[in-house]
Backbone bond lengths (Angstrom), bond angles and torsions (degrees), N, CA, C in turn:
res aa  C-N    CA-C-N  psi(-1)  N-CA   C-N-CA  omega(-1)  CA-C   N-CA-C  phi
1 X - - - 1.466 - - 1.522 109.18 -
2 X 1.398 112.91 132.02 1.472 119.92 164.39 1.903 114.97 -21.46
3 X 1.235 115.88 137.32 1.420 130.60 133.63 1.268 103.16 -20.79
4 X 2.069 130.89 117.51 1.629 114.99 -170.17 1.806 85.84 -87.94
5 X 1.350 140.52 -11.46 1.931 140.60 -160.56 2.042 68.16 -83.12
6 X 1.483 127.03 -85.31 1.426 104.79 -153.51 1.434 120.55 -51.36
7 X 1.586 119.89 -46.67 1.487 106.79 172.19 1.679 129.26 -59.64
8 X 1.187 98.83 -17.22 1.442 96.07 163.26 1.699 125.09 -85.70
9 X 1.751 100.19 -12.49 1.862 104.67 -155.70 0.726 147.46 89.33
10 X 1.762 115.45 5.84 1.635 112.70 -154.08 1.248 78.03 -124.07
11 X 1.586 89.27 176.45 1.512 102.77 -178.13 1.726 95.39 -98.07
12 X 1.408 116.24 -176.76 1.031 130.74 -168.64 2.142 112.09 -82.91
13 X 1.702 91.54 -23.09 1.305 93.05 168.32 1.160 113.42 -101.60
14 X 1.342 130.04 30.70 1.581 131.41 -168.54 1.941 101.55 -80.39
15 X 1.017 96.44 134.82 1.741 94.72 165.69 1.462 126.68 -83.35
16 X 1.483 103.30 177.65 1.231 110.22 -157.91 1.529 109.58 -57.54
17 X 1.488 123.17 -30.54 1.137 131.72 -168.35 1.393 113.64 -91.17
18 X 1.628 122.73 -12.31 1.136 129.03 178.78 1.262 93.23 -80.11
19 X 1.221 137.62 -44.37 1.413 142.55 -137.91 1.853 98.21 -87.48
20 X 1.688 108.20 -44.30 1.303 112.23 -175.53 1.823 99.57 -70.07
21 X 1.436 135.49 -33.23 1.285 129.32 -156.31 1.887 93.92 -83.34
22 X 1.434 102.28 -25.96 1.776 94.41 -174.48 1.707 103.87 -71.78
23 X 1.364 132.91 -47.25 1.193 141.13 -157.24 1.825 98.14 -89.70
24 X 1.156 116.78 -1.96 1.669 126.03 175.42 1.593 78.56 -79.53
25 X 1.429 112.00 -81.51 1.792 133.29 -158.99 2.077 100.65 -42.74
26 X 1.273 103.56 -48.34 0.852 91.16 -167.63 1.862 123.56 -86.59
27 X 1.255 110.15 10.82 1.684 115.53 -144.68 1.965 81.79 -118.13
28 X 1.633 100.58 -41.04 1.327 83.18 168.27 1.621 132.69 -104.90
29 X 1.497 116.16 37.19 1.168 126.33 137.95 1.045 124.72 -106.29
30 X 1.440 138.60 -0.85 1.635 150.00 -175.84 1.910 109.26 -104.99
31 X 1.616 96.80 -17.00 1.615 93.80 -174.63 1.543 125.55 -57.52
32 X 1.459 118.43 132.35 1.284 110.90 -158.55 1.655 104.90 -64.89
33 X 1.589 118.00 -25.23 1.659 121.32 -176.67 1.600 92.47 -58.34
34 X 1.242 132.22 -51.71 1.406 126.40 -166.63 1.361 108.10 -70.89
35 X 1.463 134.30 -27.30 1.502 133.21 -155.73 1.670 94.54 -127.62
36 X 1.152 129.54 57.76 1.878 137.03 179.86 1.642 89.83 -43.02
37 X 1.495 120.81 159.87 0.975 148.78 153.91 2.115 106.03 40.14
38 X 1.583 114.35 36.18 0.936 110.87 -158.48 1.892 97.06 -137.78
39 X 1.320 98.98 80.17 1.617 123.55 -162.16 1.601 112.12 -39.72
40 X 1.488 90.25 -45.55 1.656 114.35 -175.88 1.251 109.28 -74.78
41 X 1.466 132.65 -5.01 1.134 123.46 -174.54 1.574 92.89 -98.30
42 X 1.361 111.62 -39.70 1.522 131.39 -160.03 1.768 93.26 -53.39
43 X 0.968 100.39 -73.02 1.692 118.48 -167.21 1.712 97.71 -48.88
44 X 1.156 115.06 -40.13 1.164 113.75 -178.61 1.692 121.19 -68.70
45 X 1.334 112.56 -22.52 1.421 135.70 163.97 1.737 101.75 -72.69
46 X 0.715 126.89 -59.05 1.367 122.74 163.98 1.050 140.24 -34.15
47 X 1.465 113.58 -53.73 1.447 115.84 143.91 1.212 142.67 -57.19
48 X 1.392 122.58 -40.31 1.089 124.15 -178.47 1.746 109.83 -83.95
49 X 1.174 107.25 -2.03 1.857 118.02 160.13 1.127 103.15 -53.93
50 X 1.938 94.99 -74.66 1.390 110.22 -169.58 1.676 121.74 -40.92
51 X 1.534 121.68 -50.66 1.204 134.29 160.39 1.540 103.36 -36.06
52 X 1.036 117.88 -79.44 1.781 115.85 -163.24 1.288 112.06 -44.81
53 X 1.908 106.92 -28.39 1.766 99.16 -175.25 1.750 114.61 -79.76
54 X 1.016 90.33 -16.85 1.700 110.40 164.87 1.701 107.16 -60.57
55 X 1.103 109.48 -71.81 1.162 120.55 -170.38 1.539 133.53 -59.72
56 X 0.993 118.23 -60.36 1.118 149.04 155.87 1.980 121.69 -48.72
57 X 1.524 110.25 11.28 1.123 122.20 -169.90 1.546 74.53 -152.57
58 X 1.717 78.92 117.67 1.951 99.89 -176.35 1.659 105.44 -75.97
59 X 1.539 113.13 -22.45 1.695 116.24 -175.31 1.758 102.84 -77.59
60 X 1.538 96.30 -46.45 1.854 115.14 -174.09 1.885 97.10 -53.32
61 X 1.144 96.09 -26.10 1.737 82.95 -161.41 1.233 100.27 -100.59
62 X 1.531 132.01 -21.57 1.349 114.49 173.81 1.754 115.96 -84.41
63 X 1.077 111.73 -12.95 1.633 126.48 170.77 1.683 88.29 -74.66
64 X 1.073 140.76 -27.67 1.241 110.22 -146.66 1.701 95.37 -106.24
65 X 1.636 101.81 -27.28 1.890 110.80 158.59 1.032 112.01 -47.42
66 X 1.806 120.72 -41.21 1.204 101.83 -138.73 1.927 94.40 -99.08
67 X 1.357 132.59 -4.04 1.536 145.91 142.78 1.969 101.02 119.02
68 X 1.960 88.37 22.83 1.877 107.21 168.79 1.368 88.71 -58.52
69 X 1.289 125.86 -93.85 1.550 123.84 -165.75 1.423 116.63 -104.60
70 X 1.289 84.16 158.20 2.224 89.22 -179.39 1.560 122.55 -90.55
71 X 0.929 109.94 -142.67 1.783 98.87 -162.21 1.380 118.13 -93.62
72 X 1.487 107.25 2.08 1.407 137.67 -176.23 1.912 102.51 -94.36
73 X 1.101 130.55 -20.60 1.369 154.72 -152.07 2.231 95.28 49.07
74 X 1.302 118.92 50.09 1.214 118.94 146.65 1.427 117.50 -77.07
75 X 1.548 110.28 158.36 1.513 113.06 166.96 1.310 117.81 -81.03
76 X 1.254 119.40 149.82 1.572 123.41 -168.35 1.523 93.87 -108.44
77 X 1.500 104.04 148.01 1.699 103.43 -156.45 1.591 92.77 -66.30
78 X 1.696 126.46 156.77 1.498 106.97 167.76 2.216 74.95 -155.49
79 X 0.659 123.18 157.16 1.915 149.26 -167.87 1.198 94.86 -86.73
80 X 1.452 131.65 116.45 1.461 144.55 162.65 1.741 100.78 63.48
81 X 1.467 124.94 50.45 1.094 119.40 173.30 1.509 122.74 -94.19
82 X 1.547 113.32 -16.15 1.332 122.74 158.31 2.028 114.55 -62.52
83 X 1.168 80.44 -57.17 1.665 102.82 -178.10 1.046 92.40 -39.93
84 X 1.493 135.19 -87.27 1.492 139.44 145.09 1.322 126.68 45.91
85 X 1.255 93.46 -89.63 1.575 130.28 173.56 1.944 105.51 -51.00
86 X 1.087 100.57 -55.25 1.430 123.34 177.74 1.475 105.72 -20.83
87 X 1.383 79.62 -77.52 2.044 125.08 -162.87 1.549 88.48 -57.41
88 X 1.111 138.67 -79.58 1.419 134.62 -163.02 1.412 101.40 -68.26
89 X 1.289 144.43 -35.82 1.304 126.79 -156.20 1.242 134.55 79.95
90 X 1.719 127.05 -168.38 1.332 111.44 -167.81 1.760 110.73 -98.37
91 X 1.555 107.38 25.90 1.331 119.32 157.03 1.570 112.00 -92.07
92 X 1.371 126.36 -14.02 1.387 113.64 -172.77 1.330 110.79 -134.48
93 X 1.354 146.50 -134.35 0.984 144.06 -145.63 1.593 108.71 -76.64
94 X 1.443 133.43 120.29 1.098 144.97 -175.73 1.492 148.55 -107.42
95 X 1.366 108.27 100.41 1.653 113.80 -144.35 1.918 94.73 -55.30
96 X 1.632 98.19 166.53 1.565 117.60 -167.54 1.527 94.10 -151.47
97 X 1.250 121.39 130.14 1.722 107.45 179.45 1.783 95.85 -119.18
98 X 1.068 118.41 -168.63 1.614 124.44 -171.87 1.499 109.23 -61.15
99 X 1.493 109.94 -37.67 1.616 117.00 -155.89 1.415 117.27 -95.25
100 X 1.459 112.04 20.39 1.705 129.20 178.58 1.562 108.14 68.43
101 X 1.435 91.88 41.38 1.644 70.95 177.82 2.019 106.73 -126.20
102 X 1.424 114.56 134.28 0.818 95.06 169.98 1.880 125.04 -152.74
103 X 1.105 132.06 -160.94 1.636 144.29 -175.49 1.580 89.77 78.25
104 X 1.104 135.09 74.03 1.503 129.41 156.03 1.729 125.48 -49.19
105 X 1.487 91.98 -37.52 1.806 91.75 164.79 1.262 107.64 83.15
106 X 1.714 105.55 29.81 1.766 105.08 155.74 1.781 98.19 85.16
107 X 1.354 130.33 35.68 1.196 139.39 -173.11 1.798 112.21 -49.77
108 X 1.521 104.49 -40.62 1.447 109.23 175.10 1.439 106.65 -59.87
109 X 1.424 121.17 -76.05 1.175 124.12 166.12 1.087 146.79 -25.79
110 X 1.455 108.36 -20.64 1.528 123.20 155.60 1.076 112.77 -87.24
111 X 1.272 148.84 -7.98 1.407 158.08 175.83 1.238 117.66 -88.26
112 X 1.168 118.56 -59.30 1.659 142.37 174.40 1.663 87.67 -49.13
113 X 1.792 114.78 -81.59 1.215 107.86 -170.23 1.544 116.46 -48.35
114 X 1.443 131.74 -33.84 1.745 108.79 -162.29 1.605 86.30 -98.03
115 X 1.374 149.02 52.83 1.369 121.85 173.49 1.771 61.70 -147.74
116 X 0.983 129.87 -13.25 2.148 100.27 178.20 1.363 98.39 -103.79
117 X 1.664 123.67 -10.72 1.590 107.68 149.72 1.292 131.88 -74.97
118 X 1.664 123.63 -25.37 0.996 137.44 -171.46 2.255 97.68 -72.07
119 X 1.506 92.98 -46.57 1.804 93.08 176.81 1.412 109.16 -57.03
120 X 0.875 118.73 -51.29 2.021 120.38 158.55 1.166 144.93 -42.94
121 X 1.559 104.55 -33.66 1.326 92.10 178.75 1.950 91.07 -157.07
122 X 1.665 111.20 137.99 1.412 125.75 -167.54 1.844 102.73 -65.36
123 X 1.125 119.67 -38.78 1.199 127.78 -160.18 1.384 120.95 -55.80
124 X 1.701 120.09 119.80 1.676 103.85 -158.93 1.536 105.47 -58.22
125 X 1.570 86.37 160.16 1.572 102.50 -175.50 1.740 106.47 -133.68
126 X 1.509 120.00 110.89 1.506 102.05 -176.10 1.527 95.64 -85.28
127 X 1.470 103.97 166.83 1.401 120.31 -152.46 1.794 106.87 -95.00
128 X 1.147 105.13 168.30 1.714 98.60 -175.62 1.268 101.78 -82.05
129 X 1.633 97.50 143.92 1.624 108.77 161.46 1.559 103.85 -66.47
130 X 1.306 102.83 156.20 1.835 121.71 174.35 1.125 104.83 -108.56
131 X 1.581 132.86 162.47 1.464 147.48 -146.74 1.234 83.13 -132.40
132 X 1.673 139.63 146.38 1.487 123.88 146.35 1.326 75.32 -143.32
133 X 1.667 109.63 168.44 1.396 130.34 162.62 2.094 99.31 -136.47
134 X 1.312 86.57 123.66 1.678 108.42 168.33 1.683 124.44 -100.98
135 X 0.760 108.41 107.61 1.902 111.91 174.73 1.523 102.43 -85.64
136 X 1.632 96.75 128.54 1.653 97.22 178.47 1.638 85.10 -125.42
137 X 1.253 95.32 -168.70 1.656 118.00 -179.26 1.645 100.49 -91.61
138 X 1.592 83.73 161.95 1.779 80.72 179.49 1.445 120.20 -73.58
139 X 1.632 119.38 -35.61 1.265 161.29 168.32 2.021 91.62 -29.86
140 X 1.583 99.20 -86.16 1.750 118.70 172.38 1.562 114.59 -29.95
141 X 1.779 111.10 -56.41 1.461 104.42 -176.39 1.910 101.55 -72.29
142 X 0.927 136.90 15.39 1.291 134.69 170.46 1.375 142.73 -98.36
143 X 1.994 92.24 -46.57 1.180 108.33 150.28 1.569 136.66 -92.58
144 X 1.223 78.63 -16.89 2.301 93.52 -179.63 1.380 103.81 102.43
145 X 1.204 123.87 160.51 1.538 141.21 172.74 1.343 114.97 167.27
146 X 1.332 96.84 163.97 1.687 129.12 178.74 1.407 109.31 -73.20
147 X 1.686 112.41 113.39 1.345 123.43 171.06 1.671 107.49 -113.89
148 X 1.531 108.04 166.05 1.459 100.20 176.96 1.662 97.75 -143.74
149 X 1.348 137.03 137.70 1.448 139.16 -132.78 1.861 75.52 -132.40
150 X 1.798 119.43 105.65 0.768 123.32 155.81 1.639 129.87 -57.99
151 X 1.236 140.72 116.76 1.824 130.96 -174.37 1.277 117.95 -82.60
152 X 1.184 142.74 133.46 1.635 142.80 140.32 1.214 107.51 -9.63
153 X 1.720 130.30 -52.38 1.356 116.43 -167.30 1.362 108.35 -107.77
154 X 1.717 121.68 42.82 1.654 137.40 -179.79 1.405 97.16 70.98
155 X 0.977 134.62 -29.25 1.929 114.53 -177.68 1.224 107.08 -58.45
156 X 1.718 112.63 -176.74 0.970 125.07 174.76 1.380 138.73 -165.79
157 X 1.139 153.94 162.15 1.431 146.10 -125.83 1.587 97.41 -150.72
158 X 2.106 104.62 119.86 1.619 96.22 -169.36 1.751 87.05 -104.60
159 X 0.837 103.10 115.81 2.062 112.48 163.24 1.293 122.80 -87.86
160 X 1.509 107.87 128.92 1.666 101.94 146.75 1.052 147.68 -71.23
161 X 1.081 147.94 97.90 2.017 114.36 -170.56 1.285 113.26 -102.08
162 X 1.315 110.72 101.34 1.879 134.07 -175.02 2.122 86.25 -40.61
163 X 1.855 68.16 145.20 2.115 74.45 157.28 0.664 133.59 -75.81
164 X 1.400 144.35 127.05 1.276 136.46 178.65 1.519 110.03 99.63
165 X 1.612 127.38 29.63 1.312 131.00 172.30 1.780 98.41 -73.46
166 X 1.388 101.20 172.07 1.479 127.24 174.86 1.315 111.35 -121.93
167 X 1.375 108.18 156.80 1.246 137.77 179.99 1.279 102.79 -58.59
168 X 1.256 147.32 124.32 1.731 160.60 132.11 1.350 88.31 115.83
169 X 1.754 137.91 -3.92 1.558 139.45 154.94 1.316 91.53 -14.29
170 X 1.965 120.48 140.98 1.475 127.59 143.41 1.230 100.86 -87.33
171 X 1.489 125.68 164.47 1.180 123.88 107.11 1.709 132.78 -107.11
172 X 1.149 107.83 178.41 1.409 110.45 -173.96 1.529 102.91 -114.93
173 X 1.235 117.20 135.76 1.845 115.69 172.72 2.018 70.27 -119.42
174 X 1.498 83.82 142.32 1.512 90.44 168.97 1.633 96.16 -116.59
175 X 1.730 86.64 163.96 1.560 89.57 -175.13 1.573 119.87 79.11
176 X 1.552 109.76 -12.71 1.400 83.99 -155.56 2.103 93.83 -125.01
177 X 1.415 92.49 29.98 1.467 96.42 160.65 1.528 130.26 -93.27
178 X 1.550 121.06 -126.11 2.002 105.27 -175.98 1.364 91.53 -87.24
179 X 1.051 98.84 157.53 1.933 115.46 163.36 1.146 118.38 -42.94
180 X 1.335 112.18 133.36 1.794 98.12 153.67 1.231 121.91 -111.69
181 X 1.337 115.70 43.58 1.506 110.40 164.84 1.558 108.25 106.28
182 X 1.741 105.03 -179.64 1.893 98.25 175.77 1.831 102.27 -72.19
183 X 1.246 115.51 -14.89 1.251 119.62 -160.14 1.343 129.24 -104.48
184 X 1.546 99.37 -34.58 2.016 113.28 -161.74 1.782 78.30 -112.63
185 X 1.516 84.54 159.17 2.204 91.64 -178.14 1.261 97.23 -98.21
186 X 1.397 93.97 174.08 1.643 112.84 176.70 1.187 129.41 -46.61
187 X 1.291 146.58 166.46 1.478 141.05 -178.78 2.073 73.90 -115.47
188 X 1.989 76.08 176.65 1.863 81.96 176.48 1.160 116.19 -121.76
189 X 1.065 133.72 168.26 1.556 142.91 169.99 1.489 111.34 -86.43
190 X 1.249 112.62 123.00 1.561 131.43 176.03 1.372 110.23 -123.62
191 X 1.449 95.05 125.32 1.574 117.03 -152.47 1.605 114.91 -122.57
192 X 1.180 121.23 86.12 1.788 131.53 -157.02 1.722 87.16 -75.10
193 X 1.159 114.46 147.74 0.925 148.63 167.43 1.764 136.38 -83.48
194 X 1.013 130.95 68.32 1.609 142.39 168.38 0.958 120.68 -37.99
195 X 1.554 147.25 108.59 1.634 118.95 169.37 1.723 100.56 -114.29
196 X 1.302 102.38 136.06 1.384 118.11 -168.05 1.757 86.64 -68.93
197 X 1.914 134.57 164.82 0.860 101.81 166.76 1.550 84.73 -115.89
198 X 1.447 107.65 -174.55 1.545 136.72 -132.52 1.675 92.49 -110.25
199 X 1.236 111.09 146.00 1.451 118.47 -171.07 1.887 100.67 -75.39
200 X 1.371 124.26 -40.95 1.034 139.89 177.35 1.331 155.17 -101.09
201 X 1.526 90.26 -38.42 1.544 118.84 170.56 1.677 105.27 -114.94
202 X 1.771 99.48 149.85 1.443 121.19 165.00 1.235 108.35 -150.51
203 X 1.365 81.88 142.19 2.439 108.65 165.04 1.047 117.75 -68.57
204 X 1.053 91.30 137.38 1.725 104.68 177.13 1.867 98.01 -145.37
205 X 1.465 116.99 95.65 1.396 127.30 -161.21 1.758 96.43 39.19
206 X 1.559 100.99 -142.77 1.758 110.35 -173.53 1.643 137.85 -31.98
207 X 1.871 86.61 -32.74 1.685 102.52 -162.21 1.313 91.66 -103.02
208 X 1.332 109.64 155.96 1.327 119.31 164.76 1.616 101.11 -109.43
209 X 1.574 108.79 165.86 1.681 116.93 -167.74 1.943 101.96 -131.50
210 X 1.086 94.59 115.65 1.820 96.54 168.42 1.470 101.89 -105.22
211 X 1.647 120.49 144.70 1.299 120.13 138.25 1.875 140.86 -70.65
212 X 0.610 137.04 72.94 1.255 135.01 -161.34 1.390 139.43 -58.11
213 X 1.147 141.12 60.26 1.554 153.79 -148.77 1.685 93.87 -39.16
214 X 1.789 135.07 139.24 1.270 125.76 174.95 1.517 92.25 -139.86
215 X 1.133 116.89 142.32 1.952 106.26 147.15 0.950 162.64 -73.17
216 X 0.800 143.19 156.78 1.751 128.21 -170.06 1.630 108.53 -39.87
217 X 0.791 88.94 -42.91 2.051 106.04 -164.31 1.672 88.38 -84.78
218 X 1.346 163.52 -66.30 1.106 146.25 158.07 1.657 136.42 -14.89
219 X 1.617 90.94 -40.56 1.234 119.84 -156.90 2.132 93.49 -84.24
220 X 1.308 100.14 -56.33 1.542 108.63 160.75 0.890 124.47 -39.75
221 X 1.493 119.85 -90.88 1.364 129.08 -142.01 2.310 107.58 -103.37
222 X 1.921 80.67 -4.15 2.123 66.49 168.80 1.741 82.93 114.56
223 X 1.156 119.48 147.49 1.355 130.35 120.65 1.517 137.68 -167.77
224 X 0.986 120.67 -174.59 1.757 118.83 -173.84 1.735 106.53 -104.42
225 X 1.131 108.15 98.33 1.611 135.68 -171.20 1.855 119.26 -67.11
226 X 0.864 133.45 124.00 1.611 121.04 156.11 1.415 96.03 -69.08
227 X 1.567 121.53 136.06 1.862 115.71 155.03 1.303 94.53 -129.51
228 X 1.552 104.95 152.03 1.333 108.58 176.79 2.075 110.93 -92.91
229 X 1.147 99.42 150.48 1.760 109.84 -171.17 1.553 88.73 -110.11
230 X 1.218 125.53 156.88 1.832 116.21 152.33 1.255 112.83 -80.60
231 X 1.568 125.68 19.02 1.651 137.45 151.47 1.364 108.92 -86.24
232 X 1.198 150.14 0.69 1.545 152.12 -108.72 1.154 121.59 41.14
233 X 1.348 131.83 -179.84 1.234 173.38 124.15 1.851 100.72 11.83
234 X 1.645 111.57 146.08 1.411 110.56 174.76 1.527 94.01 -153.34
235 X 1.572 98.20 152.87 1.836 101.64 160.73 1.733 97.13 -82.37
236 X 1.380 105.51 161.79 0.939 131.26 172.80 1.804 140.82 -156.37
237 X 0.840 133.05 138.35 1.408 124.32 -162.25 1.253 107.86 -103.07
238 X 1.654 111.44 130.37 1.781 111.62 -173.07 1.711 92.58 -113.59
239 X 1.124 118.61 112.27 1.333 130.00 178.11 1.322 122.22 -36.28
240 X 1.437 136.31 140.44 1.162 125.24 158.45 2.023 114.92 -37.44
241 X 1.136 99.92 133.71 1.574 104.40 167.71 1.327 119.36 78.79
242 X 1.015 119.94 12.31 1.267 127.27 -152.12 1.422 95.89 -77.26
243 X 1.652 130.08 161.29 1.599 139.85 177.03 1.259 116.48 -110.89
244 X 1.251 116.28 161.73 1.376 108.51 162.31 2.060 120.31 -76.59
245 X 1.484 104.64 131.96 1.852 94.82 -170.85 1.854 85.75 113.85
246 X 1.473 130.36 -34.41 1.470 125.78 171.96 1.242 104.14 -34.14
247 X 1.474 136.10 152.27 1.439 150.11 -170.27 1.814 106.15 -140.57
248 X 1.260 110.35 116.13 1.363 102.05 163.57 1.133 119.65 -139.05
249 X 1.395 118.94 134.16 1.408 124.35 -159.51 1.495 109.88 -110.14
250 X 1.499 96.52 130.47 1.467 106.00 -167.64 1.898 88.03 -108.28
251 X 1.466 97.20 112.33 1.745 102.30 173.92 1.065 105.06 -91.43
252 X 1.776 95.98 136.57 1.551 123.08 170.07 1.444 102.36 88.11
253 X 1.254 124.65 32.67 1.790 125.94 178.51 1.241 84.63 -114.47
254 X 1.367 155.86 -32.30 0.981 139.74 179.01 1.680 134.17 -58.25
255 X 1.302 129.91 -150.80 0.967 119.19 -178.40 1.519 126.85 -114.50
256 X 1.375 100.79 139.51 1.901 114.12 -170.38 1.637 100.45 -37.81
257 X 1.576 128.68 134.65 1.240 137.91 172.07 1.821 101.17 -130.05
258 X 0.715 133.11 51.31 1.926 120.66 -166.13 1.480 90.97 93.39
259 X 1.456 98.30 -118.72 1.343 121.10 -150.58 0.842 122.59 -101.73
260 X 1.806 118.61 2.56 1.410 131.24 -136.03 1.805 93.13 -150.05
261 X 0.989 117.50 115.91 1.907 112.36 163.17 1.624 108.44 -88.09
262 X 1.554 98.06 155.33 1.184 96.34 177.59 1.954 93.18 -97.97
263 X 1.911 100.75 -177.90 1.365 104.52 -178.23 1.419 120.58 -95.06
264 X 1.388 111.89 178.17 1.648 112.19 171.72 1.794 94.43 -111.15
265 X 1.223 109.97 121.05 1.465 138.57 150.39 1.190 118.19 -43.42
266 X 1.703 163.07 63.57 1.678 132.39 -179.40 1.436 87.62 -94.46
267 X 1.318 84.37 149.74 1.764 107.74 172.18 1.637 99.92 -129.30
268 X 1.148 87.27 124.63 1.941 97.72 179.64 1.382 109.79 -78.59
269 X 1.234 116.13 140.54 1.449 128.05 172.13 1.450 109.56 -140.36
270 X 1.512 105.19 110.79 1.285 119.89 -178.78 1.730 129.80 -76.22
271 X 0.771 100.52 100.19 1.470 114.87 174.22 1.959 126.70 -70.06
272 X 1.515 109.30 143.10 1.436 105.31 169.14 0.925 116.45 -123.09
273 X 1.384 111.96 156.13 1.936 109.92 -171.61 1.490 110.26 -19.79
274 X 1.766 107.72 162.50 1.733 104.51 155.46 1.420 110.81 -110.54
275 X 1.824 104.03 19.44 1.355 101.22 -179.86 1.529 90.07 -136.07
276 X 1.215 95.93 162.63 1.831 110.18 179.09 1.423 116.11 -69.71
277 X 0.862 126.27 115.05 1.602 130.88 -170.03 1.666 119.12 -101.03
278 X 1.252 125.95 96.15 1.783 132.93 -164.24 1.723 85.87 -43.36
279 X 1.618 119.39 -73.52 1.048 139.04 -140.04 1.392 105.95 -54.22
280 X 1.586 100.07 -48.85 1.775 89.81 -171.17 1.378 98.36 -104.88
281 X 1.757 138.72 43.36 1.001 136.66 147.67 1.139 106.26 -90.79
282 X 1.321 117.28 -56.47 2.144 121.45 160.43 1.465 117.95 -28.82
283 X 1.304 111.04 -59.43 1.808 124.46 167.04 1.221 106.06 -44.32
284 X 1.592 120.17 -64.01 1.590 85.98 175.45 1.346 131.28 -101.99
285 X 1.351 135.12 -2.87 1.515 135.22 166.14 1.708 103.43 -52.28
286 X 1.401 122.67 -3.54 1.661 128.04 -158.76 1.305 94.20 -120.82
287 X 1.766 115.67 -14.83 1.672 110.56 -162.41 1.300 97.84 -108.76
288 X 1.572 117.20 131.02 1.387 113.05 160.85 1.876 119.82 -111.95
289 X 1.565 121.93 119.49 1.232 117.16 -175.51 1.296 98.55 -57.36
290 X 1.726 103.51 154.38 1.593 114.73 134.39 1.446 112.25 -45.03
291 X 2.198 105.61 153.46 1.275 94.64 -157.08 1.888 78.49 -100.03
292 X 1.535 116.41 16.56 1.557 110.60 161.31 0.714 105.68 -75.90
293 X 1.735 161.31 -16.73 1.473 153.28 163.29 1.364 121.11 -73.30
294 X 1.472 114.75 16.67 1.638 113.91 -172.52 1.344 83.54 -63.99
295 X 1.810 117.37 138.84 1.474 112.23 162.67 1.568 117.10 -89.30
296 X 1.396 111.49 30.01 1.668 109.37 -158.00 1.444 78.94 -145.43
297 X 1.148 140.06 2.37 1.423 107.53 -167.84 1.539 112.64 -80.29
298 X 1.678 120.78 -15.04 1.520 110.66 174.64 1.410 115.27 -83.62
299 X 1.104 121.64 16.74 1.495 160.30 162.31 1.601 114.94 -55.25
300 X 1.361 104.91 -49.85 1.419 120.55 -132.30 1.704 88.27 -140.39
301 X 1.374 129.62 -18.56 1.289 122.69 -171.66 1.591 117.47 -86.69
């Protein structure tokens, strides 16, 4: 996999905010809702995900300087690097497995310790809960999907993530933390929740909110829109006259609550050429507003 600093553009000393404004620029010209049936664009969205989750994770990116993991956020083979991890604890070197998940919290060490208390002493012992943290997409915590929680000691952990989870959301898998022995039950696995954020869209409780770029000539005379939903894509109607700061609410695009969805918000933002245009520079050096359209006059009154 690509270098994630070249597929994104940045340089290697780029900051955090450079890094979020390139993968904004680039996520919404690569989005597969904007580019239908256009493979090369797709894959290319993919990567430059993958890059941002690299990036954009201040631990992911100094592991990834330092040649811990590759551009995939895999581990790069290195000799007693678990062991490692072990020996120093959760002050020093800190395991990362393929599936973004990480701070395990000394997993050996919790093992070692409750199975040399358990050789000591008969009395049940339930087992420790485990810490994991999972990064999903913003897209995934919305609609729901199938995750699988790679382990330090090769096992592994199959998750749901309900629609409509939140950001730093736990869940609990019970049962499915350290052992407790032939005798005492399992402790559980508690599983924090990451949400990557979204090149385009954001939550705000139920509804989600897009900005929507329109043109002058849209913005005038009306038109029938593609918008993207995090269900896909919808027609939509942009009113005659409409402004930039216009709001239109698409009900029931929002997100599953019970019985009830919340809405999708677009707010139009009007745009002008990025090229110089003869025609509608003539149009308006020729056009004079009403002086009822001053947009400043409660400004000035």
């Amino acid at each position: 996999m690509k270098d994630p600093y070249e597929t994104l553009g940045v340089a290697k000393t780029a900051s955090s905010d450079e890094i979020r404004k390139a993968y904004r620029k680039l996520a919404k010209t690569l989005h597969p809702d904007l580019n239908p049936g256009n493979a090369r664009a797709e894959e290319r969205f993919k990567d430059v995900s993958a890059a941002n989750e690299i990036l954009s994770d201040p631990d992911k990116r100094k592991r990834f300087d330092r040649g811990e993991i590759d551009a995939s956020g895999a581990e790069r083979p290195r000799q007693n690097y678990y062991k490692d991890y072990a020996a120093n604890g959760a002050g020093g070197n800190r395991y990362q497995n393929t599936s973004g998940f990480s701070d395990f919290g000394g997993a050996e060490d919790i093992f070692a310790d409750m199975f040399g208390r358990q050789s000591r002493q008969s009395r049940r012992v339930r087992g420790e809960d485990l810490n994991y943290t999972l990064t999903v997409d913003f897209l995934d915590s919305i609609n729901g999907a199938k995750k699988r929680i790679s382990l330090p000691d090769g096992g592994s952990l199959d998750l749901a993530i309900p629609a409509g989870i939140q950001d730093k959301q736990v869940l609990r898998l019970r049962g499915k933390g350290a052992s407790g022995g032939s005798q005492g039950e399992a402790g559980d696995a508690l599983v924090t929740i990451k949400i990557n954020p979204h090149a385009f869209f954001t939550r705000k409780g139920d509804d989600i909110h897009l900005d929507l770029p329109v043109t002058i000539r849209e913005a005038v005379l009306g038109a029938r829109l593609k918008v993207p939903t995090p269900t896909g894509a919808v027609m939509v109607t942009i009113p005659k006259g409409s402004n930039t700061g216009s709001v239109l609410r698409l009900k029931g695009r929002g997100i599953a609550h019970g019985q009830s969805h919340g809405d999708q918000l677009v707010t139009l933002r009007v745009v002008l050429p990025s090229k110089a245009d003869a025609e509608l520079e003539a149009f308006l050096t020729n056009w004079t507003p009403s002086p009822d359209d001053d947009p400043r006059k409660d400004m000035l009154s």
